[in-house]
C-alpha positions in Angstrom: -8.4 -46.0 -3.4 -9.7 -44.7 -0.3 -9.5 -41.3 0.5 -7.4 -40.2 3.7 -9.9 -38.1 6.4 -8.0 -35.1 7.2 -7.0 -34.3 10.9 -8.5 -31.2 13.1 -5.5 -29.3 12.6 -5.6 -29.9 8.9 -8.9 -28.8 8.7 -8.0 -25.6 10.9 -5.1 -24.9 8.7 -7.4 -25.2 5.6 -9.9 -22.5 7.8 -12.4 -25.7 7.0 -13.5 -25.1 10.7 -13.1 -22.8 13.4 -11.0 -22.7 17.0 -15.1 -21.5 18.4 -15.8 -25.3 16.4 -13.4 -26.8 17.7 -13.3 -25.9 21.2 -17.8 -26.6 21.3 -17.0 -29.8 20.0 -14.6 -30.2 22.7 -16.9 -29.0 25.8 -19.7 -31.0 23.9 -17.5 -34.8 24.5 -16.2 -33.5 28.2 -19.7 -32.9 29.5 -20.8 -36.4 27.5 -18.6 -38.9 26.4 -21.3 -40.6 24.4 -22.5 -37.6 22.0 -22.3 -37.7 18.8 -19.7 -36.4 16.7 -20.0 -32.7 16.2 -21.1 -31.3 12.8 -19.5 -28.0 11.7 -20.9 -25.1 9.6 -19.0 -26.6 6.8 -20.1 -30.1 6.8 -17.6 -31.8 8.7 -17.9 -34.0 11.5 -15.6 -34.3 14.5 -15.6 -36.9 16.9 -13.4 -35.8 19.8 -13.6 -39.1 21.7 -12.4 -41.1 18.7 -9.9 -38.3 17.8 -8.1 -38.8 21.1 
């Protein structure tokens, strides 16, 4: 069974990443569309273009 990738706001809830994280991976996709998903301190990866 495949395992369910949790939202942004789970992994805020869960302190997994930050609102600093979340809000450079934001800037990061408004400046560039086509940048790669951002990689936080703890491992996780969020692509704010596919998110949305």
């Amino acid at each position: 069974m495949a395992k369910e990738i949790p939202s942004v706001g789970d992994l805020r809830r869960k302190s997994e990443i930050t609102d600093a994280e979340i809000v450079a991976a934001t800037v990061a996709c408004l400046q560039d569309e086509n940048t790669e998903p951002f990689a936080s301190k703890s491992g996780h990866r969020v692509d704010v273009a596919k998110a949305i």
